[in-house]
C-alpha positions, -999 to 999 in steps of 0.1 A, spaced: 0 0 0 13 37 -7 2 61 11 17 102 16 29 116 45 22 145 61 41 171 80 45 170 114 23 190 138 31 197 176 49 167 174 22 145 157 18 129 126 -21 128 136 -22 93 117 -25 58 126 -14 26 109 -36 -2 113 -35 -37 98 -57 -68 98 -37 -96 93 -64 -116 91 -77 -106 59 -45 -83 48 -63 -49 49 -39 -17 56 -55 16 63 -39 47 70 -70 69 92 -63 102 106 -59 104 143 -92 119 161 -84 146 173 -106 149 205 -93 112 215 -54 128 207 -58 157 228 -72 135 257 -47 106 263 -18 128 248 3 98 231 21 68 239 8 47 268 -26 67 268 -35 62 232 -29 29 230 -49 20 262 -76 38 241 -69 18 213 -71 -18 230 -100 -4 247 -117 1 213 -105 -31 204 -119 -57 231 -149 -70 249 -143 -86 287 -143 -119 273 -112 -114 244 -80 -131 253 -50 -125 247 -42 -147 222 -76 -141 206 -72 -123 170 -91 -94 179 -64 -87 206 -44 -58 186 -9 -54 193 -3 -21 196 26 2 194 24 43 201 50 70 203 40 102 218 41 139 213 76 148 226 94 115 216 117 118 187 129 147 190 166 149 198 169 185 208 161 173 240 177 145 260 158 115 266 131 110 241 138 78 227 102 61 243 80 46 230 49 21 247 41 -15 235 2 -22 246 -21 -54 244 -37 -79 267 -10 -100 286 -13 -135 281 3 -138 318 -23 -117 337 -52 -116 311 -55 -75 317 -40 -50 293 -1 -52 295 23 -23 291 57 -20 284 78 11 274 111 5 250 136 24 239 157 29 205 148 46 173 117 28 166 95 52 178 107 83 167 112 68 131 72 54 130 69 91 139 90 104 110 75 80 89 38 95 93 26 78 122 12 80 157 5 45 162 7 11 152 -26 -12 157 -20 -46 141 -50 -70 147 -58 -109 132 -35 -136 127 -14 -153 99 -9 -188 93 27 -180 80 55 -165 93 53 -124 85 73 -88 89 56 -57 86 79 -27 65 69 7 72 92 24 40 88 54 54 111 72 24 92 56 -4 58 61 15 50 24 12 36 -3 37 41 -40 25 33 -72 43 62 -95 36 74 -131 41 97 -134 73 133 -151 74 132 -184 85 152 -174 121 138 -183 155 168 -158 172 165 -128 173 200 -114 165 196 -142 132 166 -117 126 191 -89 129 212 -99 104 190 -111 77 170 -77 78 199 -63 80 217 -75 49 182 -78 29 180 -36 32 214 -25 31 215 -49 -3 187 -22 -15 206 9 -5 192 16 23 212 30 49 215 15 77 211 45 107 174 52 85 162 12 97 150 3 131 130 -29 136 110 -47 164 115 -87 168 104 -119 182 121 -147 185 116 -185 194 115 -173 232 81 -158 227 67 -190 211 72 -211 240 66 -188 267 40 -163 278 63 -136 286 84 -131 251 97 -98 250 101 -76 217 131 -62 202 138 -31 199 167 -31 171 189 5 162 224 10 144 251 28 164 275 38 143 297 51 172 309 19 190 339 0 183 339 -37 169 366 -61 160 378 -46 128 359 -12 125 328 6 142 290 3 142 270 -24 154 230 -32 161 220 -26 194 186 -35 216 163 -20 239 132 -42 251 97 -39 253 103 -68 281 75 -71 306 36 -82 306 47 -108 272 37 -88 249 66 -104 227 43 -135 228 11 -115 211 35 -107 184 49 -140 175 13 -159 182 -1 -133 153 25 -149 130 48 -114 133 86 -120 129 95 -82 130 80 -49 121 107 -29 101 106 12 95 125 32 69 129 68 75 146 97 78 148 125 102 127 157 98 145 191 81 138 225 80 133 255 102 110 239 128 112 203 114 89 188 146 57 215 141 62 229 171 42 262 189 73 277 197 111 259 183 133 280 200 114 280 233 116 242 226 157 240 220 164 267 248 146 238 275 161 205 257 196 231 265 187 236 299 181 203 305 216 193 288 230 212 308 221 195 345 232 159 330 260 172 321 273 192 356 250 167 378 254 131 364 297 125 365 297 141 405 265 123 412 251 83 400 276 80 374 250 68 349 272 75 320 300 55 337 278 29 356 245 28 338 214 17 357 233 -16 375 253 9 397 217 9 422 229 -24 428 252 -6 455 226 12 472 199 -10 474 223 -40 490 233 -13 519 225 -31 553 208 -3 564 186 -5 536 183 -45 531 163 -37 498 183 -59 469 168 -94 467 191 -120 474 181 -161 472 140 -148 459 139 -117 483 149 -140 516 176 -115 524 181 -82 511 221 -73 511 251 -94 503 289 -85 508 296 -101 476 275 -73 461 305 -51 443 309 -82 422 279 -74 400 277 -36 405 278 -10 378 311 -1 392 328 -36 386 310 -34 351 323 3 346 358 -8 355 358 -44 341 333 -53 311 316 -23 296 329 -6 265 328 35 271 339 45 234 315 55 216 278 72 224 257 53 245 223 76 243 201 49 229 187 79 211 203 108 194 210 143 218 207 123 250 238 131 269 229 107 299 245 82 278 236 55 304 226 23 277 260 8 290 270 -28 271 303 -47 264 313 -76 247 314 -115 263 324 -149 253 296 -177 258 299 -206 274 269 -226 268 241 -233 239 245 -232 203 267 -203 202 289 -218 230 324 -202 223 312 -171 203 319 -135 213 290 -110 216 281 -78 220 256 -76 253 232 -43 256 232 -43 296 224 -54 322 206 -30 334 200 -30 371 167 -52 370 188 -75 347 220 -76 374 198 -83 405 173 -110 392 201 -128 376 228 -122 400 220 -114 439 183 -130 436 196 -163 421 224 -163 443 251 -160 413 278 -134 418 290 -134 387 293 -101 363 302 -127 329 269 -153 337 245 -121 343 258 -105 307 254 -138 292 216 -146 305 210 -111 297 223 -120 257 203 -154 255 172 -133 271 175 -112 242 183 -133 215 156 -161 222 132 -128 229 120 -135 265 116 -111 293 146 -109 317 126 -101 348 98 -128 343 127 -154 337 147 -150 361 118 -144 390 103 -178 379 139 -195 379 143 -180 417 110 -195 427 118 -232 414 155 -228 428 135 -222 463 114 -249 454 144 -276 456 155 -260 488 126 -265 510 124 -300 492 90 -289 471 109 -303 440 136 -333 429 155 -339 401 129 -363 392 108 -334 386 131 -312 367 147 -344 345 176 -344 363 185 -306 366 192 -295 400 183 -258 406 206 -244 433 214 -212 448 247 -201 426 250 -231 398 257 -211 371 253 -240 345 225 -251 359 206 -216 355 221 -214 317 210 -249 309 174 -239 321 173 -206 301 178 -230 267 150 -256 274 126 -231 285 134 -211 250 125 -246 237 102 -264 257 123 -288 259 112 -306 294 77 -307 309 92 -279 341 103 -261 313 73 -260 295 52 -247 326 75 -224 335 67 -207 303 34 -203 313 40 -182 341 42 -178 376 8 -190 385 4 -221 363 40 -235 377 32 -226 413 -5 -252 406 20 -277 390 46 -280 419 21 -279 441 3 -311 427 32 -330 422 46 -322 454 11 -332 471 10 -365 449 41 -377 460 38 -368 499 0 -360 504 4 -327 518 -6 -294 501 21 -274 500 -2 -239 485 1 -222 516 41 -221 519 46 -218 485 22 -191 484 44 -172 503 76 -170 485 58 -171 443 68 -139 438 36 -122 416 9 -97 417 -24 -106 387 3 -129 374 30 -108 368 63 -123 384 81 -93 405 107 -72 396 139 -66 414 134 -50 449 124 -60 484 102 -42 499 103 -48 538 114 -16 546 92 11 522 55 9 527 54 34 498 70 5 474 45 -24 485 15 0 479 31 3 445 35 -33 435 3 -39 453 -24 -10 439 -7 19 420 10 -6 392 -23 -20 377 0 -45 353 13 -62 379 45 -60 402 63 -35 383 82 -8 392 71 15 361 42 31 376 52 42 413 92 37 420 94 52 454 119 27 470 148 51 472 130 81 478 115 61 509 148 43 520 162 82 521 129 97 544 109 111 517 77 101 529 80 97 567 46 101 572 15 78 565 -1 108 549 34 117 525 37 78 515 -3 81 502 0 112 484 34 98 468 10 69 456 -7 96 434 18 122 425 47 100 411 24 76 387 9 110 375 45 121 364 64 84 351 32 75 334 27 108 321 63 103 308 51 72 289 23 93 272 45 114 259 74 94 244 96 104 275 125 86 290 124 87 333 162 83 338 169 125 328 143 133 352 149 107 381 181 101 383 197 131 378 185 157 406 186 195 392 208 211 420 175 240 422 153 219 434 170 215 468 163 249 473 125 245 471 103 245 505 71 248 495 68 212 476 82 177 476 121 180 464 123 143 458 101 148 426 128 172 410 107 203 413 130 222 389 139 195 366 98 192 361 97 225 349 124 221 323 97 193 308 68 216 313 86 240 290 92 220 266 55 206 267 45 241 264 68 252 235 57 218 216 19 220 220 16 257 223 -1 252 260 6 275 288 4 243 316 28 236 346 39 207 354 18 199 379 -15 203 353 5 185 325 8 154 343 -23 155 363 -40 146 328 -23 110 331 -53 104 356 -76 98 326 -51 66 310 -50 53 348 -84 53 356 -91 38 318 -67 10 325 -82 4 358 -115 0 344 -100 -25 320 -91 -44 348 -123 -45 367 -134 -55 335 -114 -87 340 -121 -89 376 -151 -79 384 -160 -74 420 -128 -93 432 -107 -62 415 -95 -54 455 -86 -87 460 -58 -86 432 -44 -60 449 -17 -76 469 18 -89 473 33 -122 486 40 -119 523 77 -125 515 72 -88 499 58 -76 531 83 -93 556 102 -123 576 81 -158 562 101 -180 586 118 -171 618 150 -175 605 145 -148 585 135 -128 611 168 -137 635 187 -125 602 176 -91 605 166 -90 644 177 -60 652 162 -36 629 129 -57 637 127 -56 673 133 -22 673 101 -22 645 83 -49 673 93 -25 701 75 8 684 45 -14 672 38 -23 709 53 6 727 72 -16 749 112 -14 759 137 -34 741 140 -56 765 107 -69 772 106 -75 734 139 -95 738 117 -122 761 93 -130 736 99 -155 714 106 -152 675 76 -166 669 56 -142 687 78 -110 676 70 -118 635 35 -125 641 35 -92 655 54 -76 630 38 -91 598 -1 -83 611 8 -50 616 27 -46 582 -1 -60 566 -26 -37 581 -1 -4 574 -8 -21 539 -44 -23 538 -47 12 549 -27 22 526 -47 8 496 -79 20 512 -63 55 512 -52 49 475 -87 39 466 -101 68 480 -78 95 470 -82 83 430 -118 83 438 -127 45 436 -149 26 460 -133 1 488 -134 -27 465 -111 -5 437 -135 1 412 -137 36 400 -170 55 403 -192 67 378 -185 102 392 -152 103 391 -154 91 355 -171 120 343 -151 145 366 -125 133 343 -140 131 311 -132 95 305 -169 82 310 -175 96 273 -150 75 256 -160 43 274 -176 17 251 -215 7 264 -203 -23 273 -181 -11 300 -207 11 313 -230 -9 322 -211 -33 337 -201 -6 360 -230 7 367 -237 -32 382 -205 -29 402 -211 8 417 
């Protein structure tokens, strides 16, 4: 199909691309503009979209489930660090409600370039497909895939297929699957750029990969027949080449905010240096116990420095070059370096590894028990290659590795493969027969969290005739189905609300990451850890509306904001008004930041109702963590950390240390986990009532309309919650 693009406007293209694979129909329809200026972009839109798209009975793997992908108003644009976002959206075939992830890379900003605001693929194909969006010839084709089931075999066949055309390579960026995605429920999707910057054996440039990782939306893509998804295009020219209000007001923020990385970042987190693995550091501080060690049983480790971004920074990662997975981002922090495998087909082979980033270092290092910087880069290259999500995988290898240590599982169980705290080959030879269901554990696994927590349980109870659900309930670390990601959360209240309520995909840390802003006494009061519930979503969500990377904003604090005393400084007060500016300049608004990203309300509350949609009247009950999450499951866990929860005992009670030294263990957790979980449960009532749902989490027709959302909501939805009200 041809079809002509259009100049860009305030940073849309104000067209969508949608294709029925089903019956092979393209169309090219204008964006509405009433439904633009509503959910903004990105995350938002497509929300909207799916929305649209379903009834409460579609699955995920259903053909009316679209896959959706959606850049937003300010991504693309490299005048201004950190716009490289873009949001992945459909129903998760692990949790059965919609499914977010945000990527990064060029992919985004070049379905921008090439005259579009979204992607909405629907159907299914009985052969194997990619989807090219020639942006430069204005042409969408629907093609025959390469016969590859890895991802970086993908790479190089669309590679050498486009280049053979003339095509250059920096103008190509593709999404891809790979055999990962088949035979799990949480395959990930490439997201595939050329650097041209970093040094190889024999020369420079190489492929590198961001991930759309979490809620499987990898495995929509492959199950609809899609290989990869390929765009052509070049970047915009001219005076004001993005269509925005005001360019130079535009440039003079994007400048400003240049500025802070640069002065803040090298005397501050190092991300440049370090990338996102040097939290490893902080979070394993004993004061802090907060990086999961062994499935969250302990929460610091001295052997810690071993997997750090420092150790990577000094030992493995490769600094030449630009590491801004996007052009004009100076945070550079998309850290990588090269490794030699030592197991599966490419045993032997050097590669080039994108990461780890910090979720990637803890769930494969500290939470499996593996201290080993050269094991986590190669899971983290087999993760990407077979195109499965790094945080999913190694969560649900954690749990079975717990499993054989409280004797839930054999070898008999696992054909002969012995999970254990630190086996390195063990772990690797796992990752390859769960890529290819190659054993019935294997096979589960892939599944998902809750279907392998029902299958140990039965064959543990048909061998020994005990149900083991309640224990293992306690350490199968997931929220709606969605394994957890990398930090334990005994001491920030503010972080279990999160993976609990305020992240409606699951236990993510997207929506709400207030760990380290807890840890450091943001939010010392009940009141300041409820209120955090509701401000930070509004602004890291908002981010994904509008094609916005967090890391600018979060992790490098503008030295101005310190200054503030009339509002929270954690939230980087100044640095949020560099980003209103440049909303402002782009849309030609006159907003602050506060207003800008109180509008992220409306995709929250939309993907709320999507999940009571799911749910029902049980929505509240989905709205909880494992008590592992909460605090000590065993005594001996307790005893690990006893003084820090004494002192927690002695406050609860209001009794001295020493009388709280004669009870027993025993008597001192059950006191400390029924008043954790009843901090918890107030906290989600607070939630509930601040975003103006009732006590069972469903949000009120009222608040629907005070929002303007109850308009876009098909009848469908509306009546059902009118029955739920």
């Amino acid at each position: 199909m041809n079809y002509a693009k259009t100049s860009l406007d305030h940073g849309y293209a104000n067209r969508i691309l949608t294709i029925d694979l089903t019956t092979s129909v393209i169309e090219t329809p204008e964006l509405d503009r009433e439904v633009r200026d509503y959910f903004l972009g990105g995350r938002g839109l497509g929300l909207y979209l799916l929305h649209r798209a379903i009834t409460a009975k579609t699955k995920a793997y259903d053909p009316e489930n679209p896959l959706i992908l959606a850049n937003g108003p300010l991504g693309g644009i490299p005048q201004f660090p950190g716009t490289a976002k873009a949001m992945a959206v459909s129903l998760s075939p692990l949790t059965g409600i919609p499914g977010v992830s945000n990527f990064g890379g060029y992919f985004g900003a070049f379905m921008k370039y090439a005259g579009f605001d979204a992607l909405k693929v629907t159907g299914k194909s009985d052969r194997d497909l990619m989807l090219v969006i020639n942006g430069i010839k204005g042409e969408i084709t629907i093609e025959d895939a390469p016969a590859d089931d890895e991802a970086f075999d993908l790479e190089r066949d669309i590679d050498s297929r486009f280049t053979a055309e003339g095509y250059d390579r920096r103008n190509i960026a593709f999404m891809s699957t790979g055999i990962g995605a088949a035979n799990t429920n949480y395959g990930c999707i490439n997201s595939h750029y050329f650097d041209v910057t970093k040094p190889k054996p024999g020369g420079k440039g190489i492929y590198r990969t961001k991930q759309a990782g979490r809620t499987g939306i990898g495995s929509v893509m492959h199950d609809k027949g899609i290989r990869a998804i390929i765009v052509i295009a070049e970047y915009p020219h001219g005076e004001n080449p993005y269509g925005a209000a005001d360019w130079g007001k535009a440039k003079a923020a994007g400048a400003r905010l240049h500025k802070v990385v640069k002065e803040v970042d090298p005397q501050s987190l190092k991300m440049s240096r370090k990338g996102s693995a040097g939290l490893i550091t902080f979070m394993s501080k004993p004061e802090y116990q907060s990086l999961p060690v062994n499935n969250f049983q302990a929460g610091s480790d001295d052997r810690a420095h071993l997997i750090c971004g420092k150790f990577y920074a000094e030992n493995l990662f490769e600094h030449k070059g630009m590491d801004g997975c996007f052009p004009g981002c100076n945070l550079q922090c998309t850290k990588g370096g090269w490794v030699t495998l030592k197991s599966g087909a490419h045993a032997g082979q050097k590669v080039w590894v994108d990461g780890p980033e910090y979720e990637t270092a803890a769930g494969f290092g500290s939470n499996l028990g593996i201290w080993s910087a050269e094991f986590i880069l190669e899971a983290n290259w087999h993760c990407d290659n077979y195109a499965f999500d790094t945080i999913s995988t190694a969560t649900i290898m954690a749990f079975l590795m717990e499993c054989f240590q409280r004797g839930f599982l054999t070898r008999e169980d696992t054909d002969g493969l012995e999970l254990t705290w630190g086996d390195e080959a063990a772990a690797l030879t796992f990752m390859h027969r769960l890529a290819h269901g190659e054993s019935e554990v294997a096979r589960v696994a892939g599944q998902g969290m809750l279907p392998l927590f029902d299958w140990v349980a039965e064959r543990y109870q048909a061998r020994t005739g005990i149900d083991p659900r309640p224990e293992l309930k306690l350490f199968a670390m997931q929220t709606k189905g969605l394994p957890f990601s990398f930090y334990r959360t005994h001491r920030s209240l503010s972080m279990q609300g999160s993976y609990a309520a305020a992240s409606d995909i699951g236990a993510h840390h997207a929506a709400a990451w207030l760990i380290k802003a807890d840890l450091l006494g943001a939010f010392p009061t009940f009141k300041d850890k409820a209120r955090a519930l509701m401000a930070y979503p509004r602004v890291r969500l908002g981010n994904d509306n509008l094609g916005l990377c967090k890391l600018p904003w979060v992790d490098v604090f503008n030295p101005e904001s310190a200054k503030r005393t009339d509002t929270d400084v954690h939230i980087n007060p100044a640095s949020q008004e560099i980003y209103a500016d440049f909303y402002n300049a782009m849309l030609g608004t006159s907003l602050t930041w506060e207003e800008i990203f109180e509008q992220t309300d409306r995709d929250i509350n939309l993907q709320r109702v999507m999940n009571v949609m799911r749910f029902g009247a049980d929505a509240a009950k989905h709205d909880w963590i494992p008590d592992r999450a909460i605090g000590p499951t065993e005594d001996s866990l307790y005893e690990a950390e006893a003084d820090y929860n004494d002192a927690e005992v002695a406050r609860i009670l209001d009794k001295a240390l020493a009388g709280v030294g004669q009870m027993s263990t025993a008597e001192k957790r059950e006191v400390l986990m029924n008043y954790r979980k009843g901090e918890l449960k107030k906290l989600i009532q607070v939630y509930y009532e601040e975003r103006g749902w009732n006590s069972n989490g469903i949000p009120t027709k009222s608040e629907l309309k005070y929002l303007g959302l109850w308009a876009f909501l098909t009848e469908e939805t509306k009546e059902r919650l009118k029955e739920l009200q």
